[in-house]
N, C-alpha and C positions, 0 to 999 in steps of 0.2 A: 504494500500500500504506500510506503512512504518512498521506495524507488519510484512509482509511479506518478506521484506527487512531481519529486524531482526529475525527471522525465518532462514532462507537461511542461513544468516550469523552464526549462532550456530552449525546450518546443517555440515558447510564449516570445522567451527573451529574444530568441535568433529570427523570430519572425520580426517582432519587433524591430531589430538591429536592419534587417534586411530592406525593409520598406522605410526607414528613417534615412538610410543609406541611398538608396536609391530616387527619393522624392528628395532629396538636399540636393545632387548632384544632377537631376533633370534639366534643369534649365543653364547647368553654365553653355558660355562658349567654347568654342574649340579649339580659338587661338589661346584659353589663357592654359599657362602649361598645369600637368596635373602633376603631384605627387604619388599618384598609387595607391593613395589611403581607401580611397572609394573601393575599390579594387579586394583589397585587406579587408576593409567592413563586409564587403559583401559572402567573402569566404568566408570569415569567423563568423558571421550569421548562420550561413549554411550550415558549417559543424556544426554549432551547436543546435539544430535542428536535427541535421541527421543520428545526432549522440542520444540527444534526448526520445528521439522517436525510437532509434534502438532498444534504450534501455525500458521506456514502457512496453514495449513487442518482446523483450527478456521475459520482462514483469510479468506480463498477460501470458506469455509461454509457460514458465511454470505455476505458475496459477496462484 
């Protein structure tokens, strides 16, 4: 119960992270140079999606 908890919660966070990432950096230009961060955000959102999905699909596996 409480993996699953924690689970959900990564799920939540990295969606979160992923769409704040994504709608910040929608509108720049293209001339202005980037650093890669957007890039970074958008990965460490994912993980922590895919971890947290994991670990609830663990969770619910063994019952």
């Amino acid at each position: 119960m409480m993996v699953t908890f924690i689970g959900l919660t990564l799920v939540a966070l990295g969606i979160v992270l992923v769409v704040r990432v994504m709608t910040r950096f929608r509108g720049r230009r293209t001339d202005e140079q980037s650093t890669g961060a957007h890039g970074l955000g958008i990965a460490l959102g994912s993980s922590l999606v895919f971890w947290g999905a994991l670990l609830v699909l663990i969770d619910a596996w063994n019952g």
